[in-house]
C-alpha positions in Angstrom: 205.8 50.4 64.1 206.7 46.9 63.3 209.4 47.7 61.3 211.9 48.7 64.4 210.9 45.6 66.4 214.0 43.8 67.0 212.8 40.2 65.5 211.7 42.3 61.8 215.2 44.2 62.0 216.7 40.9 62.3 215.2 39.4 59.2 215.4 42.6 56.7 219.2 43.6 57.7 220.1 39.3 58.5 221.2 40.7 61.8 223.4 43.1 60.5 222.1 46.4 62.5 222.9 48.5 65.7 220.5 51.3 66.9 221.2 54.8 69.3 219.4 54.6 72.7 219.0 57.7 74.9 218.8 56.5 78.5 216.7 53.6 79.7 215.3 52.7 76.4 213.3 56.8 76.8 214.0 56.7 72.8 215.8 54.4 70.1 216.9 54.8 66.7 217.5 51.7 64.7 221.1 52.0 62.3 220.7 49.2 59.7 224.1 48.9 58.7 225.5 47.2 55.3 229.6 47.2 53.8 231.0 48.5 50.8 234.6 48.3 50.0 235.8 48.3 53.8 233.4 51.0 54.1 230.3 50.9 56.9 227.1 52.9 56.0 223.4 52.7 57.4 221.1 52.1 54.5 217.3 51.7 54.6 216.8 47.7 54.4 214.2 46.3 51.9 210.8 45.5 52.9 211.1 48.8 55.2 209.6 51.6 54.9 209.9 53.5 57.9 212.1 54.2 61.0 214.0 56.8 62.7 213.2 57.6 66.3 210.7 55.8 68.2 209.6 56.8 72.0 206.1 56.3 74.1 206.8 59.9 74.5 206.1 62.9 72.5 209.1 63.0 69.9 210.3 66.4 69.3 212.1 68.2 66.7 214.9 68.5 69.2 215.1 65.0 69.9 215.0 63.6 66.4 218.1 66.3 65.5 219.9 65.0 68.7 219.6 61.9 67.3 221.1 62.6 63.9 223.5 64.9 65.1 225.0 61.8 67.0 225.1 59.7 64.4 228.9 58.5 64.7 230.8 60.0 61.7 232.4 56.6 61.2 229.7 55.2 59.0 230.5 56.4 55.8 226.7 57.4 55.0 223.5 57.6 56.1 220.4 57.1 53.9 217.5 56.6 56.4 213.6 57.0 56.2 212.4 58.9 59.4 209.1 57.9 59.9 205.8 60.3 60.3 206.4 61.6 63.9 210.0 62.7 62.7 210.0 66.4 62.1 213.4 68.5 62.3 214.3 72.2 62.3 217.6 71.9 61.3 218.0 69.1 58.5 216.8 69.1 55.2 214.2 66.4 54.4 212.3 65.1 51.5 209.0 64.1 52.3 207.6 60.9 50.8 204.0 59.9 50.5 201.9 57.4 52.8 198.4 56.9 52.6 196.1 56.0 55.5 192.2 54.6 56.9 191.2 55.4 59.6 188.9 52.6 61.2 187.7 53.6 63.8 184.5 54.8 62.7 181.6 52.2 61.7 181.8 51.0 58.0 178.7 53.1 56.6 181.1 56.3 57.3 184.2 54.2 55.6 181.8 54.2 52.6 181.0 58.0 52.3 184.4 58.4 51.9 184.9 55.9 49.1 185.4 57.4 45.5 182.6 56.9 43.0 185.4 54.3 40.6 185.3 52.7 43.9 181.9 51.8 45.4 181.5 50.4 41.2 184.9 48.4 41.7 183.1 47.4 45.0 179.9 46.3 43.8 181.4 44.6 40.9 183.4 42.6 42.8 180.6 41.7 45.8 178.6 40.0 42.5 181.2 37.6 41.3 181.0 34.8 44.3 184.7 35.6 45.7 185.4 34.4 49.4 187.8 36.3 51.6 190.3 33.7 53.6 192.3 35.3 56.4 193.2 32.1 58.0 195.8 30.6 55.8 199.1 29.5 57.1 200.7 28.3 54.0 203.4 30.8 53.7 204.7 28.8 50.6 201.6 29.1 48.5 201.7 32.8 48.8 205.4 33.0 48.3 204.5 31.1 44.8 201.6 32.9 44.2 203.7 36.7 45.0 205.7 35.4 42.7 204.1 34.6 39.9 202.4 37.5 39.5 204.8 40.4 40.9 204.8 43.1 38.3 208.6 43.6 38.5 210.2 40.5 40.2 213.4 40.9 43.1 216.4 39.2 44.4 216.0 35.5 45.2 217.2 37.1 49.2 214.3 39.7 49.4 212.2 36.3 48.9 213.7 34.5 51.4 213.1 38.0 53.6 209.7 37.9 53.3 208.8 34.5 53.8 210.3 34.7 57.4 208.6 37.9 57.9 205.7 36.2 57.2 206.9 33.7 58.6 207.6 35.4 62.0 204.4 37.5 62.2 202.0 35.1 62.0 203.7 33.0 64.7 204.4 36.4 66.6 200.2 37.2 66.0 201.9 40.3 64.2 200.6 39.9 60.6 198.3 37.5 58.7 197.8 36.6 55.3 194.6 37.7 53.5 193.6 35.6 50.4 191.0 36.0 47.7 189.7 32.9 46.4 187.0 31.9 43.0 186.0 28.3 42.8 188.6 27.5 45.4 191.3 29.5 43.3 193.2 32.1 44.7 193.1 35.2 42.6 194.7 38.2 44.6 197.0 38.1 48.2 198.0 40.6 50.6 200.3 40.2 53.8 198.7 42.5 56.5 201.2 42.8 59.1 200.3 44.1 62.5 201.6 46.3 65.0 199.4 48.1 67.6 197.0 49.5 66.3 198.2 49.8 62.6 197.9 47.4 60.1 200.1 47.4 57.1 199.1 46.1 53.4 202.2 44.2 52.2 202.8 43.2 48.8 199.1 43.2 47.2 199.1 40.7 43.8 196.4 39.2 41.9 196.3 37.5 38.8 194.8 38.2 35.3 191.3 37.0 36.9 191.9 38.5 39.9 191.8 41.6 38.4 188.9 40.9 36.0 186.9 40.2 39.0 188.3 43.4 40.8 189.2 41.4 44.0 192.4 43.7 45.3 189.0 45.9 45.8 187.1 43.1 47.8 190.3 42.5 49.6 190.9 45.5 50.9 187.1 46.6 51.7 187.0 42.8 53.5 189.5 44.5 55.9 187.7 47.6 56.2 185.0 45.6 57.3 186.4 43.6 59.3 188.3 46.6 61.6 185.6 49.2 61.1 185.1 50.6 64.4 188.0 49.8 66.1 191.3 51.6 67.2 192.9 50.9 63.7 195.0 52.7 61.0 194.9 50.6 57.8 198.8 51.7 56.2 198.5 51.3 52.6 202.7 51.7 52.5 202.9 54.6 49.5 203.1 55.3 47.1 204.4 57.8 44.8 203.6 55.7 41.6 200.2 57.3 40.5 198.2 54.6 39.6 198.7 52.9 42.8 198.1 55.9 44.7 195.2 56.2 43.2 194.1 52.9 43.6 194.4 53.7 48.0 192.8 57.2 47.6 189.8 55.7 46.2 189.4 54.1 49.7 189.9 57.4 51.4 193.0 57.1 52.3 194.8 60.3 53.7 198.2 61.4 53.2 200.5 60.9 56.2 203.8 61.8 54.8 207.0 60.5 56.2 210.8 61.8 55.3 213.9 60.8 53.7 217.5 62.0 55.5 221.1 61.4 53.6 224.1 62.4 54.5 228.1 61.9 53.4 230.2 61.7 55.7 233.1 59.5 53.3 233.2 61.3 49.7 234.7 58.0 48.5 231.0 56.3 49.2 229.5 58.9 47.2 231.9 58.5 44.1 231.0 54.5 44.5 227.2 55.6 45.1 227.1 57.1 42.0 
């Protein structure tokens, strides 16, 4: 997944990470690390939703518990999201959703799996003249355009994150921008970022007519039309708020669930947690 690749750790923790490696680079676990009153802790960094362990090989539950187990007990706490291929036998987790496409079956099959809301959302939108753009460049423009229209806006740094991620991956070829435009407006964005064969819908927005004309649903069907048939997963990122969720289900997306690990190892961090 993108999200462990050193140059995205770099960006989302401003360098401030160190990660667990078993031999010659067999397995890694990335350990973004932040401060609190002299105090060192690994904390999941914005704009990430997944990481844990990561290997080419098969990760088992032994591994991923040999990993945590060897956490060093000098960070004061650990509050991490294992990704999907993360299962243990002898830790506790809560499991979080994550919905996904799979693409690699033609576009007609995509379809049958559409909900009925859907396919009318669909159509709507295919009437209303919109063009798909996923060509642009102009990382300010859909900075601007994110946020203007973000539902509940963020921190002036989680900005600045994600303009170099975007920033990064499309100078990397690991992400692109995907743009719905009427009349030569721009009505609803997406950042797709890229990393082998998934592709990962960042930060969907659209504006009052955006969402008249339903184009977050002619934005993402463009991509499932796009990928159909190849060796893709399309990662819709979540989510446990049931409107969004629902909004991804109605493109068939399955549940892949992922989990959450915490642990205390400093009972002053969790007095100053709370």
């Amino acid at each position: 997944m993108v999200y462990a690749e050193s140059w995205y750790l770099d960006i989302v923790c401003n360098k401030n990470w160190s990660a667990l490696v078993l031999g010659d680079y067999e397995a890694v676990m990335p350990l973004p690390l932040k401060s609190k009153m002299g105090l060192t802790y690994v904390q999941q960094p914005f704009w990430t939703q997944q990481l844990g362990v990561f290997s080419k090989k098969e990760i088992t539950t032994d591994l991923v518990d040999t990993f945590l187990n060897n956490i060093p007990k000098k960070l004061a706490m650990v509050s991490l999201n294992l990704n999907e291929t993360n299962l243990t036998e002898n830790q506790k987790l809560d499991s979080k959703t994550n919905l996904i496409v799979d693409l690699n079956i033609s576009f007609v099959e995509i379809k049958t799996n559409l909900s009925s809301n859907t396919k009318r959302n669909c159509n709507k939108s295919n009437k209303e003249d919109l063009i798909i753009d996923f060509d642009s460049t102009d990382v300010t423009e859909y900075i601007n355009f994110f946020k203007a229209h973000i539902k509940n806006p963020i921190s002036e740094f989680h900005y600045s994150c994600l303009e170099q991620i975007i920033t990064e991956s499309i100078k990397k070829g690991k992400g692109f921008i995907a743009l719905v435009k009427h009349e030569n407006e721009i009505i609803a964005a997406s950042l797709i970022l890229k990393s082998d064969n998934r592709l990962i819908y960042r930060t969907g927005t659209s504006n009052q007519k955006g969402k008249d004309l339903k184009a977050m649903f002619f934005l993402v069907e463009s991509i499932l039309k796009t990928y159909q048939s190849q060796n893709y997963l399309l990662d819709f990122e979540g989510s446990e708020l049931e409107g969004v969720s629902r909004f991804y289900k109605g493109f068939g997306a399955q549940n892949s669930p992922y989990y959450y690990y915490k642990k205390y190892n400093n009972k002053l961090l969790k007095v100053l947690k709370k």
